[in-house]
Residue, then its C-alpha position, 0 to 999 in steps of 0.5 A: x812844755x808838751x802840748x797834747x790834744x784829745x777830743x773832750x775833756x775828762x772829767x778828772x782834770x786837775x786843773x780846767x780852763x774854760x774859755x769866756x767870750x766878752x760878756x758871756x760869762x753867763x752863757x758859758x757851759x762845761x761838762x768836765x766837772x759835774x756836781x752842779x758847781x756851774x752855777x757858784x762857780x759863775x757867779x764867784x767869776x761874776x763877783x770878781x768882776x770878770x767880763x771875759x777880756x782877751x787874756x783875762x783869768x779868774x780862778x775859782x776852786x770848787x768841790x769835785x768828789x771827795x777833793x777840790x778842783x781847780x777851775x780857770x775862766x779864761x777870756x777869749x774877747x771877741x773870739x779873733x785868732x789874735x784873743x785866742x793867743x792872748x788867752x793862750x798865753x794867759x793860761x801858761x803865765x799864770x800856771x808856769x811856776x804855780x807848782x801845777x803841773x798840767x791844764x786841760x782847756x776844754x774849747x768845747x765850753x766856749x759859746x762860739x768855738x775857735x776856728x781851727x787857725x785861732x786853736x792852734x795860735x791858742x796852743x802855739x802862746x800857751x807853749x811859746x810863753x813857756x820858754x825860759x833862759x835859766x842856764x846859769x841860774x844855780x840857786x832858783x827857788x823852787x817855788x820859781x822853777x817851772x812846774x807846768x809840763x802838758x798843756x792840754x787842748x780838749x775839744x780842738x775842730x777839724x783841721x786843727x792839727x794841720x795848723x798845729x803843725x805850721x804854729x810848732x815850726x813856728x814856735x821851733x823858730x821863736x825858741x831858737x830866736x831866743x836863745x841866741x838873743x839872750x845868750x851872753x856875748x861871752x858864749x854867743x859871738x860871730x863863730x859861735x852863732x853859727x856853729x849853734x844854728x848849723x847844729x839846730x837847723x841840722x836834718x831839715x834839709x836847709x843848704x848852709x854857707x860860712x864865710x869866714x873873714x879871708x873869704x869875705x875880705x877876697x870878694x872885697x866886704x870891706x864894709x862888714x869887715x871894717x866893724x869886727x877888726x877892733x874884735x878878737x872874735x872873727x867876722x862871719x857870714x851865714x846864709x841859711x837856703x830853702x829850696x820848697x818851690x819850683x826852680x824858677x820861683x823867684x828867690x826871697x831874701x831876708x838879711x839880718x843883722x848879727x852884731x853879737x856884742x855893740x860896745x860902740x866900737x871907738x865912738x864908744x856907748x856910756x856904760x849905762x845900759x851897755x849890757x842891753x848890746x848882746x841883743x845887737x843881733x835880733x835881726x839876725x836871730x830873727x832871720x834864723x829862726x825864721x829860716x828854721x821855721x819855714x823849713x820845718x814846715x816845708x815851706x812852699x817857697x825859695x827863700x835865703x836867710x843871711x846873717x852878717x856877724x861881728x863883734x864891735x869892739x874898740x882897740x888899736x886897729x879898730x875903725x874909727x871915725x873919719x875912716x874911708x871903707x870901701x864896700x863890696x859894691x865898690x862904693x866908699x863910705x866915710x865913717x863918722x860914728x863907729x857905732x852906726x856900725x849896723x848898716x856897715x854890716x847890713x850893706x855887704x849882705x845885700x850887696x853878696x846876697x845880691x850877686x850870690x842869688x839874684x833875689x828880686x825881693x831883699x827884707x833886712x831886719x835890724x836892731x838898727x837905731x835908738x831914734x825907732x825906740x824913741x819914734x815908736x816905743x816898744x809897740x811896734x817894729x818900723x818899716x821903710x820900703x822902695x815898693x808901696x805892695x811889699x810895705x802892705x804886705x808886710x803891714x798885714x803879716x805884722x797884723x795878722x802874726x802879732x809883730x805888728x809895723x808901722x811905716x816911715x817914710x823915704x825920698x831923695x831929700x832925705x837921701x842928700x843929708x847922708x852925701x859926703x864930701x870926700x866920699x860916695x856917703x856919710x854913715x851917718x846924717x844929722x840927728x834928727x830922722x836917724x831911722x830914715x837916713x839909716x834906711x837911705x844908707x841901706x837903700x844905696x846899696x839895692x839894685x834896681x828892679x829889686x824890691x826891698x824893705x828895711x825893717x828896724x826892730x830896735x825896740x821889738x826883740x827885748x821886752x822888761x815887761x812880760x807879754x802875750x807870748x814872752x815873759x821879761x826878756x826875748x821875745x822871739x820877734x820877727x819869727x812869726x812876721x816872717x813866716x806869715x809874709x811868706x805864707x801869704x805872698x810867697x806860697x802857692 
């Protein structure tokens, strides 16, 4: 969808949208449409009980000409940057598919208009919640097809189109994030993964590294190994590198993990809900669109993204349990569960991200245990971190992104419940505090001095409802969470 922006709204809109602060319905005025219709118009929105709650829309049709016009309240709440984006979203859920095929959103109506920040995060959810995954769809009802093409922002203030340009990369990022999300494994596994983001990222100016499983195997990632070897596909590392600081800024890492596909390996899942594994990799979809994001925008940072890729799977050489591995780091790991594959995967990144660029701050995203979803639900993403500010800073981009944390605790007691008997560490510890020994586990393999947060995504990167910026599906998330940190800690 393309998203364009003029100073006023002309008079000839198909459709206007006009947004409503909370109980300010009366107050509201636009030049767009004439004829006096204000005033019915308002008292019809009145009549359906429309009080201009962020994200709310009342539909009027009222005479313009010699024809009708089509006339949208859109409510905007308490005016925060986060209601324009509910708004924004709102617009293009309700237009997508109608058979319209453009908006204009008069912002000069709204009594207290936007900030530049708050009209762009309107745009940005208007284009976001427009993304669609219909690439085997071959017999789509028309009445089901997309329609809307040009979602036009009239009246935007001064600096809008500088912010604008910091919410498309950003929106470039969540499209990529998605694709890879939703795209079945039998099209998106460790090579493919990257031969797709290789092909995307292409052109902004981002240092690309590929390893394959020989290489891996030469530097001793037995850990990330042990998880593909039950696979026909092969293991994969991808490191995405944005160099937009100074040489001696220190370098951010964000590791991600990208199991393309989860059957559970030997200690294999039931088959209900099987099909959910393709989006295994949200951590590492996550990281990628993130990575395009800031490079796009030409971030002001050093930052690398690191994506470890496999496909679990159970055959004759799969690992299984009771194995003893051995990881990069050199430390030995006896394997209880093959399906705690994820921080298998996770500890050789840290521990190659580690020795590769000397990061003095580590962020890993993972769709990493089902004890988050049954902690947290789908509202917000876990945070576990070794620093209290790297946890604050992260909370805070949460908030102000939208992909909101909430924090869990870690210690030694915690720590003691994944200790082995035969090796340095268990993968897995008792049932109950899964999330937390999970994070214990990666915490082992973090070198000291280096601030790390752990981030388990679980319920955040597949939505069966729709939302603000996602309809049923992919939701994009970790993208906005990511650039915001770095935009708020990482850039001068």
């Amino acid at each position: 969808m393309q998203i364009d922006f003029t100073p006023v709204a002309k008079p000839d809109a198909a459709i206007l949208a006009v947004p409503v602060a909370k109980d300010a319905l009366s107050t509201t005025r636009w030049t767009a449409i004439g004829n006096g219709v204000e005033a019915v118009a308002t008292q019809a929105a009145a009549a359906a009980r429309f009080t201009g709650e962020a994200g709310a829309i009342i539909e009027v049709f009222v005479p313009v000409a010699d024809t009708v016009g089509q006339l949208l309240f859109v409510g905007v709440g308490a005016g925060s940057d986060a209601d324009w984006g509910k708004a924004g979203g709102a617009v293009t859920a309700r237009l997508l598919t109608s058979g319209a095929t453009s908006v204009t959103i008069d912002l000069g109506a709204a009594g207290t208009p936007p900030s530049a920040a708050a009209a762009a995060r309107f745009a940005a959810a208007g284009l976001q919640r427009a993304w669609r995954y219909d690439a085997y769809r071959t017999k789509l009802a028309e009445t089901s097809k997309p329609s809307l093409t040009t979602f036009t922002i009239a009246g935007a203030p001064e600096g809008t189109d500088a912010a604008w340009t910091d919410q498309s990369a950003v929106s470039g990022g969540m499209d990529l994030t998605r694709w890879l999300v939703t795209s079945p494994p039998n099209i998106l596994y460790p090579e493919s993964f990257v031969e797709k983001v290789t092909k995307d990222v292409e052109g902004l100016g981002l240092e690309i590294t590929v390893l394959d499983e020989a290489q891996m195997a030469e530097l001793g990632m037995g850990s990330l190994l042990s998880v593909s070897q039950g696979s026909r596909r092969e293991a994969r590392l991808l490191a995405l590198k944005w160099n937009g600081a100074a040489s001696d800024v220190p370098t951010l890492a964000f590791v991600g993990k990208g199991v393309t596909f989860d059957s559970g390996g030997i200690s294999i899942k039931p088959g209900a809900g099987m099909e959910d594994m393709k989006w295994d990799m949200g951590g590492a979809g996550a990281v990628a669109g993130a990575m395009k994001a800031l490079a796009a925008r030409k971030a002001k940072a050093n930052v690398v993204g690191v994506m470890g890729l496999v496909e679990n799977m159970p055959d004759g050489a799969a690992l299984r349990p009771s194995d003893v591995i051995t990881s990069m780091s050199g430390q030995t790991i006896e394997v209880l569960n093959t399906d705690a594959e994820g921080r298998l995967v996770l500890c050789d990144c840290v521990t190659w991200v580690q020795k590769t660029h000397q990061p003095t701050t580590i962020v890993d995203l993972a769709t990493l245990t089902g004890a988050m979803i049954v902690a947290l639900g789908t509202e917000n993403g876990g945070i576990f971190a070794n620093d209290d500010a790297l946890a604050d800073q992260l909370l805070a981009a949460g908030t102000a992104s939208g992909d909101t944390l909430w924090r869990f605790p870690l210690s030694p007691a915690y720590d003691k419940l994944i200790d082995s008997p035969i090796a340095d560490m268990k993968n897995v510890g008792p049932r109950g505090a899964g999330s937390i020994t999970a994070a214990q586990f990666i915490k082992r393999f973090v070198d000291e001095g280096v601030k790390w947060a752990h981030l388990d995504i679980a319920g955040m990167v597949w939505s069966d409802k729709p939302g603000t910026h996602h309809d049923k599906g992919a939701t994009g998330y970790g993208v906005r969470l990511l650039d915001r940190f770095v935009a708020d800690n990482f850039e001068g």
